[in-house]
C-alpha positions as CSV (number, residue, x, y, z in Angstrom):
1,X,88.6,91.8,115.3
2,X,90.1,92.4,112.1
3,X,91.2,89.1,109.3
4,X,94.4,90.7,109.5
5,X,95.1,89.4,113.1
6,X,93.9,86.3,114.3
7,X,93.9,85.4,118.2
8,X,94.1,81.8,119.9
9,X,93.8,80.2,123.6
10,X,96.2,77.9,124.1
11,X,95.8,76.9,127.9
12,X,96.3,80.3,129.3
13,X,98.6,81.6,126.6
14,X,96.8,83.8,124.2
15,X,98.5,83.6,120.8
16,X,98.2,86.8,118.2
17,X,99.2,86.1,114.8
18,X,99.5,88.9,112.3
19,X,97.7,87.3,108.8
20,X,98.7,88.9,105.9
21,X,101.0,86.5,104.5
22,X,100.8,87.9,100.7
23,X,102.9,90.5,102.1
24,X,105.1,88.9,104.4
25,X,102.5,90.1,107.5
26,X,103.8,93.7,106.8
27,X,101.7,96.5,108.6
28,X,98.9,98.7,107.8
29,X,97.4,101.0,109.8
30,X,94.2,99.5,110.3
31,X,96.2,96.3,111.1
32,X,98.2,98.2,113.9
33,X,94.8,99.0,115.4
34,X,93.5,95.4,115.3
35,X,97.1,94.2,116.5
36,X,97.3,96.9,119.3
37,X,93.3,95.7,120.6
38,X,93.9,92.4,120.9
39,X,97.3,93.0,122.9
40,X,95.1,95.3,125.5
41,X,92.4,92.4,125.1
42,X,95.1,89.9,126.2
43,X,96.2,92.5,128.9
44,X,92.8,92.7,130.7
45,X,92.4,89.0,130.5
46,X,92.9,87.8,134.1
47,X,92.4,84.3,132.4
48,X,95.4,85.0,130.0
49,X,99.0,84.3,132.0
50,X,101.3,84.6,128.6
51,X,101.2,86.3,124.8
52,X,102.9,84.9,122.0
53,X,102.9,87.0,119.0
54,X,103.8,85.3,115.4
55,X,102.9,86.0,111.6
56,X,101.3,83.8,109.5
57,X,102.2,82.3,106.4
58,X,106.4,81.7,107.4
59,X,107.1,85.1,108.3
60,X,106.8,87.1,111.5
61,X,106.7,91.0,110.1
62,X,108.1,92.5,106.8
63,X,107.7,96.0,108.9
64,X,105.0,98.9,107.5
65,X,103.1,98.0,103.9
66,X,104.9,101.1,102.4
67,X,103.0,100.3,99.4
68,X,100.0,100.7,100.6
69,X,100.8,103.6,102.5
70,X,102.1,105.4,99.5
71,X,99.2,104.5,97.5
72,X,96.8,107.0,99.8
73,X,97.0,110.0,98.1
74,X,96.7,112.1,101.8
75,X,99.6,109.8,103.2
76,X,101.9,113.0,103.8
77,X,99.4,114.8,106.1
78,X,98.2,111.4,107.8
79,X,101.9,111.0,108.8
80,X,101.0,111.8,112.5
81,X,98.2,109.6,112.5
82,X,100.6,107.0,111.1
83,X,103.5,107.3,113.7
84,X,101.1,107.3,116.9
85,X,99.5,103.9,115.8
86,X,102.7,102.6,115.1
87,X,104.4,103.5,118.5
88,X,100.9,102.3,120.3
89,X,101.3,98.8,119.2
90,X,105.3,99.4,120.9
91,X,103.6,100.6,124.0
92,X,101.2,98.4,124.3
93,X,103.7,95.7,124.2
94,X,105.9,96.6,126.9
95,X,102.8,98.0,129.2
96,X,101.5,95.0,129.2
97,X,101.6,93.1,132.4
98,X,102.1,89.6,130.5
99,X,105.1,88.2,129.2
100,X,105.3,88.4,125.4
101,X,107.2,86.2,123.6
102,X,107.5,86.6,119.6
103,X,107.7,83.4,117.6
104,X,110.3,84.6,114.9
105,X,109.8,82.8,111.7
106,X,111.0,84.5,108.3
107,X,111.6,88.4,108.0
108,X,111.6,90.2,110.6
109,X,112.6,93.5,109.1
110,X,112.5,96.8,109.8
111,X,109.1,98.0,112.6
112,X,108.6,94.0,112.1
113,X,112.1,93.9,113.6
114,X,111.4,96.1,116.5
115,X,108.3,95.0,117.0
116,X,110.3,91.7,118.2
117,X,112.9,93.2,120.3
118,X,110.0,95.1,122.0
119,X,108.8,91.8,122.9
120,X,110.2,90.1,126.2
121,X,111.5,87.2,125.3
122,X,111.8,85.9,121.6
123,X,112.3,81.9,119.7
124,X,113.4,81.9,116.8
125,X,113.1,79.2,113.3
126,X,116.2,78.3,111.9
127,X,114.9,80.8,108.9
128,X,114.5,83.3,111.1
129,X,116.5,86.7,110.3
130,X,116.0,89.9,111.4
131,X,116.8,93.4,110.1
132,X,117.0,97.0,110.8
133,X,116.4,98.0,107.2
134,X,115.3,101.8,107.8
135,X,118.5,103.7,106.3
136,X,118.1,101.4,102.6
137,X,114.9,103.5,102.7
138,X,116.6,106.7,103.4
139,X,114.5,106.1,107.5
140,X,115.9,105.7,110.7
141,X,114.4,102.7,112.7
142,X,110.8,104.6,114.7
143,X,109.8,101.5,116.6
144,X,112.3,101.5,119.6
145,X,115.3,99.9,117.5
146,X,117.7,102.3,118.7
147,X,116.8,101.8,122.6
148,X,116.2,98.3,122.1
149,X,119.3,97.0,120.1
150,X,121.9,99.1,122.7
151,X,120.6,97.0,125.5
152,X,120.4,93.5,123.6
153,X,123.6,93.7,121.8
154,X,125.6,96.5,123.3
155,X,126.1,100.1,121.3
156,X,128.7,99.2,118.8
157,X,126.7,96.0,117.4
158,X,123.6,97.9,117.4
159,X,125.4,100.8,115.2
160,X,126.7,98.2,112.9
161,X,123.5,96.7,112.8
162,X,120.9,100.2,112.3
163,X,123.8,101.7,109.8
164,X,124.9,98.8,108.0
165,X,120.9,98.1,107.7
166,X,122.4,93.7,107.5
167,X,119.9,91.2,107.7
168,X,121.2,89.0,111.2
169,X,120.3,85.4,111.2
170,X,118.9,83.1,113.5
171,X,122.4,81.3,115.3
172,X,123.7,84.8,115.3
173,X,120.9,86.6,117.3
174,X,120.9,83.4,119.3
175,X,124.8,83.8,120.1
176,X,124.1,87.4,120.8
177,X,121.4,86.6,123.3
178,X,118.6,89.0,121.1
179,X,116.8,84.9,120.9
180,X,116.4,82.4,124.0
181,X,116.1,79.3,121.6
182,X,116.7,78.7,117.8
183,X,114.3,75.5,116.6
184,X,113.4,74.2,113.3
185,X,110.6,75.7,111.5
186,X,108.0,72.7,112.2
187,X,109.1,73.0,115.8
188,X,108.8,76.5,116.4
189,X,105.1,76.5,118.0
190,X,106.1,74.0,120.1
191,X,109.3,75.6,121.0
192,X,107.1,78.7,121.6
193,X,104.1,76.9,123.7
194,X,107.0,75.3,125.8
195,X,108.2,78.5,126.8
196,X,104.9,79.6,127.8
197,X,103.7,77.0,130.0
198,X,106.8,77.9,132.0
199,X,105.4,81.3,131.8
200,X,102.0,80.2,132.9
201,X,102.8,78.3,135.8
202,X,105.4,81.6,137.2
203,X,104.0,83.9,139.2
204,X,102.1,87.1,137.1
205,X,102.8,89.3,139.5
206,X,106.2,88.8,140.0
207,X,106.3,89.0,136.7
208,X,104.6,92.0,135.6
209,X,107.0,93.7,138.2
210,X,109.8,92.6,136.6
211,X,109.2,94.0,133.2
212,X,108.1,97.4,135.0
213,X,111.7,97.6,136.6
214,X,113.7,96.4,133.8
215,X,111.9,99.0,131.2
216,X,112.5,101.8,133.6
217,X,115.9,100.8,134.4
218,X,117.6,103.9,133.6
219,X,119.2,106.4,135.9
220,X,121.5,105.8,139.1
221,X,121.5,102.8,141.2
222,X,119.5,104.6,144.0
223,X,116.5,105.3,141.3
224,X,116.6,101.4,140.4
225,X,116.5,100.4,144.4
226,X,114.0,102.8,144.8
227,X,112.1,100.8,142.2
228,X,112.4,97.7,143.6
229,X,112.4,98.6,147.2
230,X,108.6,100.0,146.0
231,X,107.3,96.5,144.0
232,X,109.4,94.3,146.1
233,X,107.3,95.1,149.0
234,X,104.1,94.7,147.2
235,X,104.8,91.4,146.4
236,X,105.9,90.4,149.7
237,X,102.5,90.7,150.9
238,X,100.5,88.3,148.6
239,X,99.5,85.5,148.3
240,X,101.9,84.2,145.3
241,X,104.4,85.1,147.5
242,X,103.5,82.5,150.6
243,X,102.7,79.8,148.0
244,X,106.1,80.4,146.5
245,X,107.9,79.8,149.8
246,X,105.3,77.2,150.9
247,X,106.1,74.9,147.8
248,X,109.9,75.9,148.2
249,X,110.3,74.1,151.5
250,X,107.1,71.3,150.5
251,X,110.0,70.3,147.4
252,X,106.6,70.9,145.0
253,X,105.5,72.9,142.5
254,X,103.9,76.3,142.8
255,X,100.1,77.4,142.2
256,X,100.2,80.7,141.5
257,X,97.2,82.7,141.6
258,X,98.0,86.0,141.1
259,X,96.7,87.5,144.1
């Protein structure tokens, strides 16, 4: 595993922080790959029940190290090779059958911006600001920004928000629902770890099927029942399922197993 990303076990969170702090954790290339293994790493962990995804250093992601980028004298014809690791780490974020929360401290600006809304539930520092800054750069946003932002904030928000290119603090994405909880900055692991045990003690299947459905939800209503109709009954036959009901009607707390 690359220096630039550095993974944790926290109980049965798995925590991936991006480390390059001297530039605000902004991206490279060869730190999309190291990011995108240790999200499949975390995927295949049966052990691992929750991600949380932060940057070191007091910010969560400046977005792509232009600078470095523009420094490779090839970087025009690597520009494939460029986009398809950036959309990977997207992909691999949303495949992934975990819950992944991003602890937002700092910049979150531009892919570092979508890289948190393509996360599934996000806490942010009181610091904490995001922005779609692609158009100041003459860009439109190439991480999901324009699916995600829609959905989180409705289409004329998100316009204002991808045109305007406005850096969007903390209370405000919190009051727009884009952030479940707005701490201060020495709280924010905390805030985040909180989060996850709730995560940990759900059930993963239940869970992983609900972030199937709610990605694909596009289309008519009978596509979406159709959906559900498919994972619903999947989880109606295991054994998360019984415990569920079994602790519901015991007034305890369920041990979910996964299976």
């Amino acid at each position: 595993m690359s220096n630039d990303v550095l993974v944790e076990n926290v109980a049965a969170t798995r925590i991936v922080t991006i480390n390059r702090p001297r530039v605000r954790n902004a991206l490279t290339v060869q730190t999309i790959d190291a990011l995108r293994d240790a999200m499949r790493d975390a995927s295949q962990d049966p052990a691992v029940r929750c991600v949380v995804m932060g940057g070191a250093g007091g910010h969560f992601c400046a977005g792509a190290d232009h600078r470095a980028m523009l420094a490779d004298p090839s970087f025009d014809s690597h520009l494939e090779t460029y986009m398809a690791a950036f959309h990977g780490i997207i992909r691999e974020v949303v495949r992934c059958p975990k819950v992944v929360v991003a602890m937002m401290a700092g910049a979150a600006v531009g892919f570092g911006a979508d890289l948190a809304f393509a996360c599934d539930l996000r806490v942010a520092s009181t610091d904490a600001y995001a922005q779609e800054k692609f158009t100041q750069i003459g860009l439109m946003p190439d991480g999901g920004g324009t699916f995600w932002l829609p959905r989180l904030v409705g289409t004329a928000r998100a316009m204002e928000m991808i045109l305007l290119a406005d850096r969007v603090d903390a209370p405000e994405l919190h009051r727009l629902g884009v952030v479940a909880r707005v701490v201060e900055g020495g709280s924010l692991r905390d805030a985040a770890l909180v989060l996850a045990r709730r995560i940990e003690s759900g059930s993963p299947l239940a869970f992983a099927a609900v972030k199937r459905a709610l990605y694909e939800a596009s289309g008519s209503l009978e596509d979406a029942l159709c959906r559900a109709r498919e994972q619903q009954l999947k989880l109606l036959r295991t054994s998360d399922f019984r415990e569920g009901v079994a602790a519901w009607l015991e007034k305890r707390e369920p041990r979910f197993t996964g299976s």
